[in-house]
TORBA-248213 format. One record per residue (C-alpha): residue in one letter; x, y, z. Coordinates in Angstrom, 1 decimal. Example, Ala and Ser with C-alpha at 12.3 -4.5 7.8 and 13.67 -1.06 7.14 Angstrom:
2
<site><aa>a</aa><x>12.3</x><y>-4.5</y><z>7.8</z></site>
<site><aa>s</aa><x>13.7</x><y>-1.1</y><z>7.1</z></site>
This chain:
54
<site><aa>x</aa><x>16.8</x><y>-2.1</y><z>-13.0</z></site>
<site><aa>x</aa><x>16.1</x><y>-4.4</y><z>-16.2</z></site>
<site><aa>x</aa><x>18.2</x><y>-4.1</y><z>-19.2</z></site>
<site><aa>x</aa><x>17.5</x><y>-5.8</y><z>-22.8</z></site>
<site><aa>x</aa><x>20.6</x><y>-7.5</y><z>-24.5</z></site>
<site><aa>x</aa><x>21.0</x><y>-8.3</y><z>-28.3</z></site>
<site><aa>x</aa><x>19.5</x><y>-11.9</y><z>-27.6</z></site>
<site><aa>x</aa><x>15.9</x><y>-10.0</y><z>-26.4</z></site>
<site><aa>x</aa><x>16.7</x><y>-11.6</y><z>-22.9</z></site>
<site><aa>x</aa><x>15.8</x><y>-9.3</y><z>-20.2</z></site>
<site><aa>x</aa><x>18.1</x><y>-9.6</y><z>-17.5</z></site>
<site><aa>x</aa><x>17.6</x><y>-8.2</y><z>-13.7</z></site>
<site><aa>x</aa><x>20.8</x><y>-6.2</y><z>-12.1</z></site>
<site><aa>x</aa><x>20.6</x><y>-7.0</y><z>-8.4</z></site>
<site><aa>x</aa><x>19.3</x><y>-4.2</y><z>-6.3</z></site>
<site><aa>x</aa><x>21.3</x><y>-3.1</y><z>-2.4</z></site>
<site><aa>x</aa><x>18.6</x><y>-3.9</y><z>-0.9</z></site>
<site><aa>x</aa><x>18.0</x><y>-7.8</y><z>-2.4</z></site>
<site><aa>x</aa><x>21.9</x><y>-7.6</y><z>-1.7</z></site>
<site><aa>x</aa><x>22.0</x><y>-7.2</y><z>1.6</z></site>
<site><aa>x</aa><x>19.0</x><y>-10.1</y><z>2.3</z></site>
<site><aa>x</aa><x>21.8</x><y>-12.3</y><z>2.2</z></site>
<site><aa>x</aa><x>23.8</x><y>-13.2</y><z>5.2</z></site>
<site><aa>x</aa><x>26.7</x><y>-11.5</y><z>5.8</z></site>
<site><aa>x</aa><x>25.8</x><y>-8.6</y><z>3.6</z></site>
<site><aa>x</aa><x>23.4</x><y>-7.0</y><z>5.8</z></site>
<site><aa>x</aa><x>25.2</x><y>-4.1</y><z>7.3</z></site>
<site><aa>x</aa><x>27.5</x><y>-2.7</y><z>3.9</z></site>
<site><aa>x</aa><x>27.5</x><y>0.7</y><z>2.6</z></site>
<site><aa>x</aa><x>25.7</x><y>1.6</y><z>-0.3</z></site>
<site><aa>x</aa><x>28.9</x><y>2.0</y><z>-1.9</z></site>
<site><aa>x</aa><x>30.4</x><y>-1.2</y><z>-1.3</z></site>
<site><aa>x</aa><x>26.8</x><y>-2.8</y><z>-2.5</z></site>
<site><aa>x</aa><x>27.5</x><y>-0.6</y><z>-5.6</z></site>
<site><aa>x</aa><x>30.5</x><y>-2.3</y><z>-6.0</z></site>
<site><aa>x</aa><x>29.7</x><y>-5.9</y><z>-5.6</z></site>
<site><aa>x</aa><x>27.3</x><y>-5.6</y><z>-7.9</z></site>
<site><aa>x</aa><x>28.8</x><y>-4.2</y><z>-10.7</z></site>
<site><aa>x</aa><x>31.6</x><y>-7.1</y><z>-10.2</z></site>
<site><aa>x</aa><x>28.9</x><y>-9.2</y><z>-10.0</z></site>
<site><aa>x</aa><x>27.4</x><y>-8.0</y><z>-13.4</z></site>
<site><aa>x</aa><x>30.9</x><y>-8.1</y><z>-14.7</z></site>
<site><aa>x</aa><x>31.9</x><y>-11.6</y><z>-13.7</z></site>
<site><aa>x</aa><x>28.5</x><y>-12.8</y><z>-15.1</z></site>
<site><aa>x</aa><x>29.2</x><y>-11.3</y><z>-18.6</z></site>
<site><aa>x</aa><x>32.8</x><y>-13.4</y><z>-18.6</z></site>
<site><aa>x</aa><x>30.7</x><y>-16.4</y><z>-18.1</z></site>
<site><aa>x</aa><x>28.1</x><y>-16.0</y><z>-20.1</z></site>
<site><aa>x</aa><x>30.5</x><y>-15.1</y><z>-22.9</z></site>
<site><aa>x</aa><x>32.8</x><y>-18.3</y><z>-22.2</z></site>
<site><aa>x</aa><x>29.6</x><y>-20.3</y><z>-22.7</z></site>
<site><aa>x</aa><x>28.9</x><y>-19.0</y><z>-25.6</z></site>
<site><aa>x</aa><x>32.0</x><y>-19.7</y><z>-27.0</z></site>
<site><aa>x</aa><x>32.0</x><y>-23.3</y><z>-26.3</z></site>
């Protein structure tokens, strides 16, 4: 899933299955993956914005 932001960067959102490629990932539920991604997603806006703002 790709979205556009306001900079025309296209970003990638991780997908469960890429997720669980890495070790200690492999046997989560899809909910769980759901999760970690989104605080993924979230913890990469934070930095992104604190960069920004230096």
């Amino acid at each position: 899933m790709s979205t556009e932001n306001t900079n025309t960067e296209v970003s990638k959102a991780l997908s469960i299955e890429e997720l669980r490629k890495f070790d200690g990932f492999d046997d989560i539920t899809d909910e769980q993956a759901l999760e970690i991604i989104e605080t993924l997603r979230q913890l990469a806006i934070v930095i992104i914005k604190t960069f920004k703002n230096k």
